[in-house]
N, C-alpha and C positions, 0 to 999 in steps of 0.2 A: 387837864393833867392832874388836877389837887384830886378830882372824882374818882381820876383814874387810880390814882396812889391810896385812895381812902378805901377802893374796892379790891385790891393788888391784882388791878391789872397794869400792863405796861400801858405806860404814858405815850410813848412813841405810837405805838398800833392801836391807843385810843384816837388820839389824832389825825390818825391815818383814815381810820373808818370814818370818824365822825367829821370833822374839821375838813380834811381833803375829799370829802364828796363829792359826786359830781352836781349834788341837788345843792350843798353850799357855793361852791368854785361858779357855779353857771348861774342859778338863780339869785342867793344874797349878794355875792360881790358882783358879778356879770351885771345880775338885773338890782343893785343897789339897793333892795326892798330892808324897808324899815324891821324884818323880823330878824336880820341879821343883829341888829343891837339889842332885841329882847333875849336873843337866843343867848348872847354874850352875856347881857346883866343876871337873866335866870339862870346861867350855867355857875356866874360866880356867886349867885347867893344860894343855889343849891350845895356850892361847898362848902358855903359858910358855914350852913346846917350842919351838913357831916362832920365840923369841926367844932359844933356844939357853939358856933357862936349866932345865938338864935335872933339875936336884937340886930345883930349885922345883915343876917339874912332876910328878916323881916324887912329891911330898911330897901336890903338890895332889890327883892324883889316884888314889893311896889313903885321902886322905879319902875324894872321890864314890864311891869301892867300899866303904869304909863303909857308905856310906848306903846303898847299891843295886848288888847285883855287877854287872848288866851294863857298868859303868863299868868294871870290868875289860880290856874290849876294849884301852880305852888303855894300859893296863899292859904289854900283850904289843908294842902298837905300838912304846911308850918302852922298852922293851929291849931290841926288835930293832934300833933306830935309836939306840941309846944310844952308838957309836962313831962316830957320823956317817949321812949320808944316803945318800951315794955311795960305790963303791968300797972295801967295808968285807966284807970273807971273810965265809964264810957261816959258819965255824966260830966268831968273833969275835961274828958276830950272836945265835948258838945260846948265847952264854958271856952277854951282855946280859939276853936273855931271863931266863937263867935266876937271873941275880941279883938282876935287879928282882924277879923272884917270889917269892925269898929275903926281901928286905927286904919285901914286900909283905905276903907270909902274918906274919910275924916282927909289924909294925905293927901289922895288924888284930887277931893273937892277944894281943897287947897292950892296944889298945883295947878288945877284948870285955871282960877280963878287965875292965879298967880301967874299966869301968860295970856291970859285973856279970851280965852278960848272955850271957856264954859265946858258940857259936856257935851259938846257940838259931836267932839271924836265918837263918846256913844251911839247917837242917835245917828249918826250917817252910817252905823255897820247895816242896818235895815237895806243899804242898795245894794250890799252884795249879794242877798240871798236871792234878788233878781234874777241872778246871773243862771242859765242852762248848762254854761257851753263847758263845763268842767267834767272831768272824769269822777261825781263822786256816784257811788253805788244805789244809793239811794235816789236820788235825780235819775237816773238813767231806767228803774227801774218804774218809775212813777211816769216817766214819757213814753217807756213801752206798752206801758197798763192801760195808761191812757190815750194812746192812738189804739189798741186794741176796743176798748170799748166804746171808741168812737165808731171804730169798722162795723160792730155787731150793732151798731142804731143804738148801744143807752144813751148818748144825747148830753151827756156831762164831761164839761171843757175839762179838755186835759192836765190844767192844772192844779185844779183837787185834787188829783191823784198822785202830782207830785208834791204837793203841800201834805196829804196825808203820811205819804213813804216817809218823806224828810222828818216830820215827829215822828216815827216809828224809829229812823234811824240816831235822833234824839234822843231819844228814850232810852232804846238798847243802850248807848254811849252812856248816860247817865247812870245805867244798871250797872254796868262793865266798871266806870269811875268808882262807886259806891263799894263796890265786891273791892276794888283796890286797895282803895283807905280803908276800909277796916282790917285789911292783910297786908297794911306796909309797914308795919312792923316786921312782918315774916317775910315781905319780900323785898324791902328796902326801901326809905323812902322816895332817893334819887330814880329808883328805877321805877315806882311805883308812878310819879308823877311822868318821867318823858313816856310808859306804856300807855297813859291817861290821855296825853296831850298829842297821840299818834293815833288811839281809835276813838278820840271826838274828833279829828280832822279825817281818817278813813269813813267813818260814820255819821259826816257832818253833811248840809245841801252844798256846800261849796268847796273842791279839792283844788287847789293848786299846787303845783310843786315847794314853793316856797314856804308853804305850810308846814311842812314836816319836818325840818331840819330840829328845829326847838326840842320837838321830842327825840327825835331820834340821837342826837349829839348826847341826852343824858342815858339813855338806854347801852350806846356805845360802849360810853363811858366805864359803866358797870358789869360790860364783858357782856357776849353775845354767843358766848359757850357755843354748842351746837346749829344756834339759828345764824352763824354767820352767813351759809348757804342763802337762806333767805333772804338778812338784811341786803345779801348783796343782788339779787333780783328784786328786789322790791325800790333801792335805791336807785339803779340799773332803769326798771321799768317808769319809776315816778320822774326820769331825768329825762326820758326819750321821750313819753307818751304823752306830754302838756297838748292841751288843743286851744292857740291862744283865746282869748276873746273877740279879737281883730277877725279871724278867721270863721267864730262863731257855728261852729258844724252843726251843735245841738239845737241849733233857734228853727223856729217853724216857718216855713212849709217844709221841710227835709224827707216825711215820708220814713215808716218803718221801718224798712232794710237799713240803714243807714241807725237809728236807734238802735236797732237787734244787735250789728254790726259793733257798735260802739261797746253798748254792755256786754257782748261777748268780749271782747278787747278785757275789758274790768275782770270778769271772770274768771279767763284765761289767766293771767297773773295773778289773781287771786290764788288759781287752785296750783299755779306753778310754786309759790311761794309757800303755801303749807305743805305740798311734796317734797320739795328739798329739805325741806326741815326732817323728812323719814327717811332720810340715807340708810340710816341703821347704824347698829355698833360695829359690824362687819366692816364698813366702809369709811374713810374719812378724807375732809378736804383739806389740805395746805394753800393757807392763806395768810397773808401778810407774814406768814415767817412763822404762823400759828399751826397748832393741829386740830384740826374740828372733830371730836368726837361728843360723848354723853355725858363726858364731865361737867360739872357746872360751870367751868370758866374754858377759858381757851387759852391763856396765857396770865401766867402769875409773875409778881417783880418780889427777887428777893433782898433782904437788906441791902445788898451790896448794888442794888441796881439790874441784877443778871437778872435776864429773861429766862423763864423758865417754861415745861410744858404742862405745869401745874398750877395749883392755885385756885381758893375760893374766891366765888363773887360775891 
């Protein structure tokens, strides 16, 4: 609600979207999962930031990297904007970074120690990238490749080719990160880190539903102007389509049809979710009480608390 009021949008229909999702209601509370408390501590030490109090922030959100490294992303944010927003050398920014990652690693090597627990947390994320049986884009395209050039006789296990997809998909994520932070000055910090920490989880080897709330709750947050269309298939599609791991569709022997079948699935929503986003200016959707056009927000809060149908993000 602070992210919401620091961005003027309404607090209520932040909430709505982000907080009442069916990927929050069903997967962090339903399924208990530990991203629901990073999601909580990064969401309040991203406010902290937007309220300029940076040593609170910093504080806060080495906790939520405690708990779950992808919270991390905000760490790299609050130290490259740790001099300010604007007009701050890029040698200045590089010196930010690197301190918060100083006190950063220094905190957690503290903590581990300080419960006993070493960096065991680290070294066991290595068994998730095990995993097939996820909907992420890249894995699915690296087991179609690779039963394909199993069919034609090259002779090379299919899992090169999903180890190779997945650093491709690596990459890109880190290019897309990197284009962020140096334009989150211009596009907001808050917003700049949950669009960060939604295409390393679209473009990561491992998707699960429970993934995505973290970023998405500060994207909400910060108004979803015209893509509300989208966030709400995309939210919609990541609550319905989980394939558990119990279930395991994607492990071998399953046979191409079934691969082809799946990545179409991924696809499909994919290109449904950047279509709606081209409604046009002609057309608009009502939602949550909001009007979706091409303006940058979708709903503004004015002094007084009144909802409006204006308002920047």
């Amino acid at each position: 609600m602070i992210i919401a009021r620091q961005h003027q949008i309404s607090p209520a229909l932040a909430v709505a979207a982000a907080v009442a999702s069916p990927l929050v209601v069903i997967y962090l509370i339903g399924g208990s999962h530990n991203d629901a408390v990073m999601m909580g501590l990064l969401t309040l030490g991203m406010a902290a930031l937007g309220a300029e109090r940076r040593v609170l922030a910093l504080a806060v959100v080495i906790a939520a990297t405690a708990v779950k490294l992808p919270a991390a992303v905000g760490l790299v944010f609050i130290g490259w904007n740790w001099m300010g927003v604007r007009d701050v050398p890029v040698r200045s920014r590089i010196i930010g970074v690197a301190a918060v990652g100083a006190v950063a690693l220094g905190s957690l090597a503290m903590l581990s120690r300080a419960v006993g627990i070493g960096f065991g947390w680290l070294t066991a994320l290595s068994d998730t990238g095990s995993n097939d049986s996820t909907f992420s884009l890249t894995t699915k395209i690296g087991l179609v490749v690779g039963e394909l050039a199993g069919r034609v006789g090259l002779g090379v296990d299919p899992s090169v080719f999903v180890a190779g997809f997945r650093a491709v998909g690596l990459v890109c994520a880190a290019a897309v990160a990197l284009v962020l932070l140096v334009n989150s000055d211009r596009i907001g910090v808050v917003r700049a880190v949950g669009i960060t920490m939604v295409v390393a989880v679209v473009l990561g080897p491992v998707v699960f539903p429970w993934y995505l709330p973290a970023g998405l709750v500060l994207i909400a947050a910060t108004g979803l102007g015209r893509w509300q269309p989208t966030y709400l298939v995309f939210v919609a599609a990541a609550s319905a389509l989980v394939w558990p791991a119990s279930m395991n569709p994607g492990a071998r022997p399953v046979g191409l049809v079934v691969y082809f079948a799946e990545l179409a699935v991924i696809v499909a929503v994919a290109m449904l979710c950047v279509g709606v986003a081209g409604v046009g200016p002609n057309r608009s959707w009502r939602l949550w009480g909001g009007e979706v056009t091409d303006r940058p927000a979708v709903v503004g809060v004015g002094g007084d608390g009144d909802v409006s149908g204006a308002g920047g993000s």
